[in-house]
Backbone as a ProteinNet text record, in pm:
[ID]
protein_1_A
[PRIMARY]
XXXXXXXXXXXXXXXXXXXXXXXXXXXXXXXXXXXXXXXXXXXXXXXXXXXXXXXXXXXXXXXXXXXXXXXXXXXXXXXXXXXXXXXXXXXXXXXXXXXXXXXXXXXXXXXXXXXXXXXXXXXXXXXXXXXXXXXXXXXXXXXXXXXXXXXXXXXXXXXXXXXXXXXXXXXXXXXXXXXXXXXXXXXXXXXXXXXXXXXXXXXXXXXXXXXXXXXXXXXXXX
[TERTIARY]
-11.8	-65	40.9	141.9	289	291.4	313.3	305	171.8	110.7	-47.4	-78	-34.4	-57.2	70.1	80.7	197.3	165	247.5	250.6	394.5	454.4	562.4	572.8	460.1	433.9	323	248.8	204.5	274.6	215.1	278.2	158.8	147.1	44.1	79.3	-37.9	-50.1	-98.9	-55.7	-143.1	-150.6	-300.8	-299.5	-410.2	-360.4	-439.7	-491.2	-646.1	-714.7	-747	-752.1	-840.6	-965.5	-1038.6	-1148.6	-1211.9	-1169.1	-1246.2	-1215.9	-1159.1	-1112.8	-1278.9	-1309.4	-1492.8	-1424.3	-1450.9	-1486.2	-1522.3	-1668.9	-1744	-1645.1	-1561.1	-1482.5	-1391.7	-1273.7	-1163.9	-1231.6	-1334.9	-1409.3	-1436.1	-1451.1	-1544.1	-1383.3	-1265.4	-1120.4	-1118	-1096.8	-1026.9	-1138.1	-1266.4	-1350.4	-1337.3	-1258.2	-1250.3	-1114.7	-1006.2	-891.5	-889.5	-959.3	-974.6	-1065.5	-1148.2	-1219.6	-1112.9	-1020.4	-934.7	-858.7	-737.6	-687.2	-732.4	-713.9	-805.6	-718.7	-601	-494.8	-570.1	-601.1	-660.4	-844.9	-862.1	-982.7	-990.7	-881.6	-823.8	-810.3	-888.6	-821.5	-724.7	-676.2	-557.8	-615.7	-626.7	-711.1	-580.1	-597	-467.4	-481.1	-418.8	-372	-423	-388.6	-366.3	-279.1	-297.8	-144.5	-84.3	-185.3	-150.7	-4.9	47.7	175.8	222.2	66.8	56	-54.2	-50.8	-158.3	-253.7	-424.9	-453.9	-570.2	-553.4	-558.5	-698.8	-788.5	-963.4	-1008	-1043.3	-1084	-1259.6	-1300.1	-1396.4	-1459.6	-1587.2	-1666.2	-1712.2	-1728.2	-1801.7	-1680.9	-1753.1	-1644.5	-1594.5	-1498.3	-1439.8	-1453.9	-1451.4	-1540.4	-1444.2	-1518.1	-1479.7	-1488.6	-1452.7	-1492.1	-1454.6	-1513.5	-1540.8	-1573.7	-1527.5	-1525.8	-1516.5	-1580.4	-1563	-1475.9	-1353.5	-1326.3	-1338.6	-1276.2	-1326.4	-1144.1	-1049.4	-890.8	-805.6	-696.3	-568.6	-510.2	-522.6	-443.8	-510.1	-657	-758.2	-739.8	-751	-701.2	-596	-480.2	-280.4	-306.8	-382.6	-381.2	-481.8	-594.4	-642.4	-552.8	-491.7	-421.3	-288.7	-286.2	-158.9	-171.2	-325.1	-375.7	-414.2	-474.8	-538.2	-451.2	-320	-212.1	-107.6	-89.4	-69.6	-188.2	-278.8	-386.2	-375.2	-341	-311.4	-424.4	-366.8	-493.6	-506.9	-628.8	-683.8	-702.5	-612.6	-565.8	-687.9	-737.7	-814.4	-995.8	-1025	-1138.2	-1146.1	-1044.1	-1042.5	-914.6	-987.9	-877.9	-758.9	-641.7	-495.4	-472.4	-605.6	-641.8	-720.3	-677.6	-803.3	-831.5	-895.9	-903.7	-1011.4	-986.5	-1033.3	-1017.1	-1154.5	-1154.3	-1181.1	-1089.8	-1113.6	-1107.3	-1203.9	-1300	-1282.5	-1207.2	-1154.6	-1257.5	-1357.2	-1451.5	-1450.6	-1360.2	-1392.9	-1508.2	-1458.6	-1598.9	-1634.6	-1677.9	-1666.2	-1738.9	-1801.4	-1828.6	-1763	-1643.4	-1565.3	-1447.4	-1452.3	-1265.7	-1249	-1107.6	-1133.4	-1065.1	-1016.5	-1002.2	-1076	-1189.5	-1284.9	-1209	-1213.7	-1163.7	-1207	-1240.8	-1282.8	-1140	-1124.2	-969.9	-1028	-997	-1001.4	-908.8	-854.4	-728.8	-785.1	-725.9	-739.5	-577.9	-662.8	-550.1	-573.7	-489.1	-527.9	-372.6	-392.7	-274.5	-335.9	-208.4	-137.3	-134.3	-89.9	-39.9	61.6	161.8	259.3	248.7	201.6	151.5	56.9	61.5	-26.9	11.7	124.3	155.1	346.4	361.2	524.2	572.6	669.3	716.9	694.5	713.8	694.5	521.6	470	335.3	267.1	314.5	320.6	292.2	335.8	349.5	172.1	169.7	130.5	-60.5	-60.8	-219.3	-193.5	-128.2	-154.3	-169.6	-96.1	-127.2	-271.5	-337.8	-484.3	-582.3	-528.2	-602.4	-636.7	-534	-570.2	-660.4	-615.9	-689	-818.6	-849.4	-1017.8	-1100.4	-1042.5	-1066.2	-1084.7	-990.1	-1046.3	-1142.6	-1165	-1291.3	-1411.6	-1415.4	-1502.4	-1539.5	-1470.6	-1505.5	-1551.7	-1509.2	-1528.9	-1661.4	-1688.2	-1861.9	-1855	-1740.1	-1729.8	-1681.8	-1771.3	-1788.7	-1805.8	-1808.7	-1810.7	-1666.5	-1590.1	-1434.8	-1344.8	-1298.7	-1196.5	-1087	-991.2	-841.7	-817.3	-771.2	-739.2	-702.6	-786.1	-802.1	-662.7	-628.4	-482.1	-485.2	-367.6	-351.1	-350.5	-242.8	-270.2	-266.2	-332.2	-344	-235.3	-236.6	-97.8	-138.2	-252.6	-221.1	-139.9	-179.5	-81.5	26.4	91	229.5	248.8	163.5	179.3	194.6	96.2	104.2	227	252.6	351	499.2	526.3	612.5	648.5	510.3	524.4	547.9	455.2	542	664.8	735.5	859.1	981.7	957.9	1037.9	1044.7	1026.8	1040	1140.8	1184.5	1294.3	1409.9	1487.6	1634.3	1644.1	1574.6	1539.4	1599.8	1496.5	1467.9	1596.7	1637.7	1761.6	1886.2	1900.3	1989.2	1992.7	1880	1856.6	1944.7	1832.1	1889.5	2057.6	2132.8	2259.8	2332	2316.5	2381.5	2379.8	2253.5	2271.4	2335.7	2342.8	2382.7	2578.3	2597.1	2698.8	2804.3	2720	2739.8	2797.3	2689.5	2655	2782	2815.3	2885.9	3035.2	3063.3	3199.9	3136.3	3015.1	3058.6	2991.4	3014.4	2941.8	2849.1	2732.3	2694.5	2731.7	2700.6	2801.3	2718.3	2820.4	2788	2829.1	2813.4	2849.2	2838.5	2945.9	2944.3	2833.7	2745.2	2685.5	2696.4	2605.2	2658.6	2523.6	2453.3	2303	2299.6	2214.9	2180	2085.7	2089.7	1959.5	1863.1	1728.1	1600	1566.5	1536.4	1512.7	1414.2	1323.9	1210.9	1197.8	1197.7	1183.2	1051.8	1103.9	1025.7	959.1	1087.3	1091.1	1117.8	1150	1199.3	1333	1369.2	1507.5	1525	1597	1642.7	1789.1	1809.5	1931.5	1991.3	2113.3	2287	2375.9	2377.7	2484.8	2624.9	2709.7	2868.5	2938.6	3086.1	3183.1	3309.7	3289.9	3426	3524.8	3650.8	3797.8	3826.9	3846.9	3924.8	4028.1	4025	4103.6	4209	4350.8	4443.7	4495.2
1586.2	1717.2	1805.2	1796.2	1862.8	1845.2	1691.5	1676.2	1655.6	1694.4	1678	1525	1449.8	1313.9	1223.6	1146.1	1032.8	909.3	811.8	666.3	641.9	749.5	692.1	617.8	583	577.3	433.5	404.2	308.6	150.2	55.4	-100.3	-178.6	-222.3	-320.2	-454.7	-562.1	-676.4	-735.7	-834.8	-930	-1064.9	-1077.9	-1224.2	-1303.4	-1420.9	-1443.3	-1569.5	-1558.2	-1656.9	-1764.7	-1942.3	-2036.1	-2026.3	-2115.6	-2097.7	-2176.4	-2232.4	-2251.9	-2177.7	-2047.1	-1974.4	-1921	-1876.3	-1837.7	-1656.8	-1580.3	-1467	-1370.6	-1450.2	-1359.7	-1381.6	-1529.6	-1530.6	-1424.2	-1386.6	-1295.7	-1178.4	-1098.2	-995	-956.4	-1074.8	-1059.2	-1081.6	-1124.9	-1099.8	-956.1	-940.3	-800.7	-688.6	-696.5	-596.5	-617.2	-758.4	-768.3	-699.4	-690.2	-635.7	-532.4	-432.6	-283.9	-255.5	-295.4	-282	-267	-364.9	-408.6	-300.4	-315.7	-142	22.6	69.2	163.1	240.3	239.1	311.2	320.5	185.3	170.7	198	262.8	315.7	453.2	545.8	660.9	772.9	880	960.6	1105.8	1146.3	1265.7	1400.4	1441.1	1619.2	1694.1	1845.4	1917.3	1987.3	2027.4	2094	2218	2303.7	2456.4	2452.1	2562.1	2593	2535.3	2397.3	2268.6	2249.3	2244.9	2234	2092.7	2000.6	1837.7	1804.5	1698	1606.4	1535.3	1532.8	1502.3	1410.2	1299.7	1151.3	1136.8	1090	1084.1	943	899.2	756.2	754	656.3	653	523.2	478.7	360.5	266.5	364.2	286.3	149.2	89.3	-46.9	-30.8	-78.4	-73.9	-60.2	11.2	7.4	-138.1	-207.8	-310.8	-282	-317	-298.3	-445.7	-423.7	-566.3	-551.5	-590.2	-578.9	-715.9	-685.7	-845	-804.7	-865.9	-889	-952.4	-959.7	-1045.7	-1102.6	-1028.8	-1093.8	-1034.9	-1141.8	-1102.5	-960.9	-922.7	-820.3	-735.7	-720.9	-608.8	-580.2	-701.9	-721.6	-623	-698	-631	-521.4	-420.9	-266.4	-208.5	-240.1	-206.6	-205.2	-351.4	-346.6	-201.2	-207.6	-85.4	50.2	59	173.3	215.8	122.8	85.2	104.3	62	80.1	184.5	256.5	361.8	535	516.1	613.2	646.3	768.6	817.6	851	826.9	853.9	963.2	948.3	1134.1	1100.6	1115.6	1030	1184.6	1246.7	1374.4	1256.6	1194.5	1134	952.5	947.8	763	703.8	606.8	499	516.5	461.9	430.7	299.5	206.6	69.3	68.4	24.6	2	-196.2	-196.6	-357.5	-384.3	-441.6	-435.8	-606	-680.1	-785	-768.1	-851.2	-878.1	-1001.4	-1026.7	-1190.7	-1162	-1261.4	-1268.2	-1367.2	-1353.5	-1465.8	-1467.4	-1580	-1629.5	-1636.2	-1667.1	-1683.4	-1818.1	-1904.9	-2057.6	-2111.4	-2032.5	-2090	-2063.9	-2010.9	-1967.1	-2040.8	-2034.8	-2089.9	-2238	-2245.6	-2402.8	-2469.3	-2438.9	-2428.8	-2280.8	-2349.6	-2219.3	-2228.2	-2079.2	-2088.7	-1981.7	-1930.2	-1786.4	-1794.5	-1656.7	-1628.7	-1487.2	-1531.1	-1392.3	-1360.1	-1199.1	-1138.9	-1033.3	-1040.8	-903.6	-912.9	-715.9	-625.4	-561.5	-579.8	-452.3	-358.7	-260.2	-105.7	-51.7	-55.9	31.9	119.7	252.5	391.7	367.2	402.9	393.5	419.9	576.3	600	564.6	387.2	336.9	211.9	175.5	4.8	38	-71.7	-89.4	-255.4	-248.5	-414.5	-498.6	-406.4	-473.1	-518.3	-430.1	-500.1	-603.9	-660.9	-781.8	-907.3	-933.9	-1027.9	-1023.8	-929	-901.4	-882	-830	-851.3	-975.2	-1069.4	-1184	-1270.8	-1251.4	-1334.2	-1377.3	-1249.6	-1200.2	-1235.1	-1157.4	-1231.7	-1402.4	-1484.8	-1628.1	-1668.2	-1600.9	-1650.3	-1580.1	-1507.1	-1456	-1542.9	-1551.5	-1626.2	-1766.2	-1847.8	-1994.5	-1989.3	-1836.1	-1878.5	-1856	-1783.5	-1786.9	-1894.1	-1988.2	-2113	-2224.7	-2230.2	-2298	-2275.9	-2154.5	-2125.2	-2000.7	-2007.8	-1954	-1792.1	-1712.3	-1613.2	-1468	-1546.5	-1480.6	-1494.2	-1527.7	-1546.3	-1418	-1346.2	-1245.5	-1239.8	-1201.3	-1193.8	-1099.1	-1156.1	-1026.9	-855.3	-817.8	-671.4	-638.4	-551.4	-425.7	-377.2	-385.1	-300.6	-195.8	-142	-3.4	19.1	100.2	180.4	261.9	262.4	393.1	552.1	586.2	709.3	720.3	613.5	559	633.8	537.3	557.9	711	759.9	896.8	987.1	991.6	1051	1068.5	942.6	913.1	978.6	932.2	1006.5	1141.5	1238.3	1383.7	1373.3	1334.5	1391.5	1375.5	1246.3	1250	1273.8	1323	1381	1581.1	1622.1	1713.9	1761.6	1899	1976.6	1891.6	1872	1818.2	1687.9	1582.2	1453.1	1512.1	1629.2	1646.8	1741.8	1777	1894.2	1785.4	1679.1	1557.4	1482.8	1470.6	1413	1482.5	1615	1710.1	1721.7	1749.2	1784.7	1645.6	1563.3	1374.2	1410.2	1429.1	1416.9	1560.2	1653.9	1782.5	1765.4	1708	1689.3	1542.7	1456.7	1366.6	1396.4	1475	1514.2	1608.6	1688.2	1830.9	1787.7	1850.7	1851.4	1766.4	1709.3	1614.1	1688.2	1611.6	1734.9	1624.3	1739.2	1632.2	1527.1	1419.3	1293.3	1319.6	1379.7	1404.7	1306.1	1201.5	1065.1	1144.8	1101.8	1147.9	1057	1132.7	1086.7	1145.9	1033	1051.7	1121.2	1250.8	1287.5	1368.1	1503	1622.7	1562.2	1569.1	1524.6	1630.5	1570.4	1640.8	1739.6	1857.6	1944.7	1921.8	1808.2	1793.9	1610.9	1560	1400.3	1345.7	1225.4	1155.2	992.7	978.5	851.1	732	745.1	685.8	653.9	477.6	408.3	298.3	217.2	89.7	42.2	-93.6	-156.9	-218	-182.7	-187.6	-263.2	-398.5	-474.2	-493.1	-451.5	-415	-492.8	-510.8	-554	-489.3	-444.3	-376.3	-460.3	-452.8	-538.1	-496	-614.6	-605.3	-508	-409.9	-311.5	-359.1	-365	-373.9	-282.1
-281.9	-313.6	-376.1	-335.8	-336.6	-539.7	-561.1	-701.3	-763.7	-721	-803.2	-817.6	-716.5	-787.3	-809	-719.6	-815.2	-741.3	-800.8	-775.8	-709.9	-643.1	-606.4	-453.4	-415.4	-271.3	-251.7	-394.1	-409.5	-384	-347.8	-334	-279.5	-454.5	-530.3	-481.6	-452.9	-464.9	-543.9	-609.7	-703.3	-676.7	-669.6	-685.6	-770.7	-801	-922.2	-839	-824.8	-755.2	-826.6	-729.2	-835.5	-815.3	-903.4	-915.3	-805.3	-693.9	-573.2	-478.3	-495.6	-423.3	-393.3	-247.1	-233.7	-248.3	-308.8	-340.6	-257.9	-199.6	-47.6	58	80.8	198	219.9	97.7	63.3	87.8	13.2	72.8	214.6	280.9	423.2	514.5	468.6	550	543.5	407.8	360.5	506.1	477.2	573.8	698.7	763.4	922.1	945.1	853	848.9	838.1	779.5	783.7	856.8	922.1	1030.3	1220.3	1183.4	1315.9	1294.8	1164.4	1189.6	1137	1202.5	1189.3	1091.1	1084.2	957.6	840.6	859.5	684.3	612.5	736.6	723.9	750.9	745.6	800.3	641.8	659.8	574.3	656.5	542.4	635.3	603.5	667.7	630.4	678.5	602.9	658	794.8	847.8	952.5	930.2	1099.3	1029	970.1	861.8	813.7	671.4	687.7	634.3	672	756.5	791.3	863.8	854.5	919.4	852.9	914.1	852.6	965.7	956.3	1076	1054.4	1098	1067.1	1133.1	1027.8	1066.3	1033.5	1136.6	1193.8	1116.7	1004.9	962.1	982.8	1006.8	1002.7	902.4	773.3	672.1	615.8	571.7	510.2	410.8	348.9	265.1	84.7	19	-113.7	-150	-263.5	-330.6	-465.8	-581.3	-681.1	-743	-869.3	-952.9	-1096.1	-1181	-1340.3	-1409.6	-1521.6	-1591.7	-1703.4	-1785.1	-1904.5	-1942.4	-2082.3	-2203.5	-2263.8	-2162.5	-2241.6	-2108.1	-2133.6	-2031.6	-2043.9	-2187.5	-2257.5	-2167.1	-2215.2	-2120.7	-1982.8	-1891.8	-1780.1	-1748.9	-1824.6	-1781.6	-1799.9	-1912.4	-1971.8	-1824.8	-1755.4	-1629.1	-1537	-1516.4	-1375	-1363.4	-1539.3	-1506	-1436.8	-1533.4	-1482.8	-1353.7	-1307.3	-1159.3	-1063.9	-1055.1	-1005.8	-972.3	-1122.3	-1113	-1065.5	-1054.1	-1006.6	-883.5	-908.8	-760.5	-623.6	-491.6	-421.3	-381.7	-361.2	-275.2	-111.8	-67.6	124.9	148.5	130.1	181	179.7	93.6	50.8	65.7	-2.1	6.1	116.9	160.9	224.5	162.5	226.5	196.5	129	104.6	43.2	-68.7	-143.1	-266.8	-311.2	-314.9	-368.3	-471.7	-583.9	-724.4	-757.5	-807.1	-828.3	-977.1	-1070.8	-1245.5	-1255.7	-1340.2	-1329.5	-1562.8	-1599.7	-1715.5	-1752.5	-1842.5	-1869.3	-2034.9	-2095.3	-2212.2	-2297.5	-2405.3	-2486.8	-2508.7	-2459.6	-2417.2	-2553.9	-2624.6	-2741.8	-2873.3	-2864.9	-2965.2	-2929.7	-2775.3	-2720.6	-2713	-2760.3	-2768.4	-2582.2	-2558.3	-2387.6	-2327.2	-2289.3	-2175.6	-2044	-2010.1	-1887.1	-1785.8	-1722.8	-1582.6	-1538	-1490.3	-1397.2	-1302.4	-1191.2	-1094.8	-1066.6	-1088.5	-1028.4	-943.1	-827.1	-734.9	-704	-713.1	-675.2	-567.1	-463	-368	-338	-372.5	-363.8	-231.8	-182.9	-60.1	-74.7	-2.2	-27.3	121.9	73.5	178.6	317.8	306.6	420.6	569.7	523.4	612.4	614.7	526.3	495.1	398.8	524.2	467.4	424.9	431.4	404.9	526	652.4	757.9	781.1	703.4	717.5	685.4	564.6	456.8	541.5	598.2	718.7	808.3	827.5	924.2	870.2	745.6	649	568.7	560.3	473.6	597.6	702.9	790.1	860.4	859	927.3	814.7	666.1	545.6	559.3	555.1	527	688.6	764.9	908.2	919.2	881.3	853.5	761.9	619.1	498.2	546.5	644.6	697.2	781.7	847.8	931.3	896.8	746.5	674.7	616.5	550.5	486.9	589.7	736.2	812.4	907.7	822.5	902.9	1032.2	1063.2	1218.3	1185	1162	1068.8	1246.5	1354.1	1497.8	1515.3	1451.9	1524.8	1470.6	1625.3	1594.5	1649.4	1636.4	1641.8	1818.1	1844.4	1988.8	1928.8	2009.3	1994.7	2006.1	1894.5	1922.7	2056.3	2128.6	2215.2	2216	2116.3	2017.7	1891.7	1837.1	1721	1651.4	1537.8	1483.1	1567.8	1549.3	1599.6	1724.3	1799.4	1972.8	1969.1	1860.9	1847.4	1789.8	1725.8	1707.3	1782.6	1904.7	1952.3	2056.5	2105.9	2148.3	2136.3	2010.5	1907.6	1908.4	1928.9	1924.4	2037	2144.7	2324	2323.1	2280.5	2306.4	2243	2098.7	2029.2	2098	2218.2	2275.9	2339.3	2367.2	2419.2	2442.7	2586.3	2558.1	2446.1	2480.1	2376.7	2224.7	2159	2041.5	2024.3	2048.4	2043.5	2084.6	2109.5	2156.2	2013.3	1946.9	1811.7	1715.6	1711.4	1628.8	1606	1738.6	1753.4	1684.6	1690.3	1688.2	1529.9	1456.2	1303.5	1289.5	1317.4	1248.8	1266.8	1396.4	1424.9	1301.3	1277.5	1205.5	1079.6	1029.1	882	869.1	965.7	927.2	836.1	723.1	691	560.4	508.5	446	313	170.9	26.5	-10.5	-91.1	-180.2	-257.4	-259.8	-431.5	-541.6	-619.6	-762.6	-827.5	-860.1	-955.9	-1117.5	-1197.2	-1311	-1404.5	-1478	-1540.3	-1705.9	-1801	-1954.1	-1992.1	-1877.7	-1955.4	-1783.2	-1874.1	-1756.5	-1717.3	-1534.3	-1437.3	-1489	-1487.7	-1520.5	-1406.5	-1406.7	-1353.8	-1267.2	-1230	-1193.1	-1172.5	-1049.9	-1031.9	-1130.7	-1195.9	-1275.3	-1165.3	-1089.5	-1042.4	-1138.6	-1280.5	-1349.3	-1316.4	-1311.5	-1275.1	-1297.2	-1282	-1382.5	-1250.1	-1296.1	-1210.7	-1271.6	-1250.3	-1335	-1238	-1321.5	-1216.7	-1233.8	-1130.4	-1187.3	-1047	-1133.7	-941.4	-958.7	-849.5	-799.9	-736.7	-822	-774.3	-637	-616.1	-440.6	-421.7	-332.2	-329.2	-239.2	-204.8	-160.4	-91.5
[MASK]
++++++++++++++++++++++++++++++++++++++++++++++++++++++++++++++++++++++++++++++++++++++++++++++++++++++++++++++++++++++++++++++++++++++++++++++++++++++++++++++++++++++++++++++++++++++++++++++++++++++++++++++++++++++++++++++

């Protein structure tokens, strides 16, 4: 809200399915997985004040979407877009998942071919690296019990939920605790300056999130 919008918080998956990959199975994981955590079926409304954010537990399932092209090119120029589009955490999930089904012209092409790519984008705020693990794992184990018929099989219930830990979090980030925190970093920090690294161009007045990686080695110091 702060920037009207950005992608700096986004982290896209891609995967490019075969063609015996079942479609309805991957669908019907993805909805037992956002069904189990509730994060990802969660939008954030403001606070008083708007001074927080206050996390609303919703029922409906997951939107899906689905498009056909006609070229890879078409495809890559969507997925960019798709990717970069920012969310509205006030209205939509913290998940989006988008299936593109690339269908040739089998009477023009001299190798015909179909390709499915899904994408499903994260918004940070509900999914980290540590999570990766943890939805591909539940993904392929939903997805086999879909193909295997056994479409009644579920995963042991969470003990807890993110808000848990939220709440959690606020009780005990309180009086001596939180002033014990406070003091450790203020005490840490004190004495030290900003690093101004010399650069060959004035920093932009305003974050782009534009950056790049420069590989260099530093001689053994003696």
């Amino acid at each position: 809200q702060y920037e009207q919008g950005t992608n700096a918080y986004h982290i896209p998956i891609i995967f490019e399915l075969n063609s015996d990959i079942r479609i309805e199975g991957i669908k019907y994981a993805l909805q037992q997985i956002v069904s189990r955590h509730e994060v990802l079926r969660s939008t954030i409304e403001s606070g008083d004040q708007q001074s927080y954010g206050i996390q609303k537990v919703h029922d409906e399932p997951l939107p899906i979407e689905e498009i056909a092209l006609e070229s890879k090119e078409d495809c890559n120029t969507l997925l960019k877009t798709d990717i970069n589009r920012p969310f509205d955490l006030i209205r939509e999930y913290p998940i989006r998942v988008k299936f593109y089904t690339i269908q040739s012209d089998k009477k023009a092409s001299v190798n015909p071919f179909d390709k499915t790519i899904m994408l499903i984008t994260f918004h940070h705020v509900a999914y980290d690296g540590w999570s990766m693990n943890v939805f591909l794992r539940e993904l392929f184990t939903y997805y086999e019990a879909y193909i295997n018929g056994n479409i009644n099989y579920q995963l042991p219930p969470l003990e807890i939920q993110y808000k848990d830990y939220a709440v959690w979090q606020r009780a005990y980030l309180t009086g001596e605790i939180l002033e014990k925190q406070l003091r450790y970093w203020k005490d840490t920090l004190e004495g030290y300056q900003t690093l101004e690294l010399p650069t060959d161009f004035v920093r932009p007045s305003e974050i782009d999130y534009s950056g790049a990686s420069q590989v260099f080695t530093l001689n053994k110091v003696i």
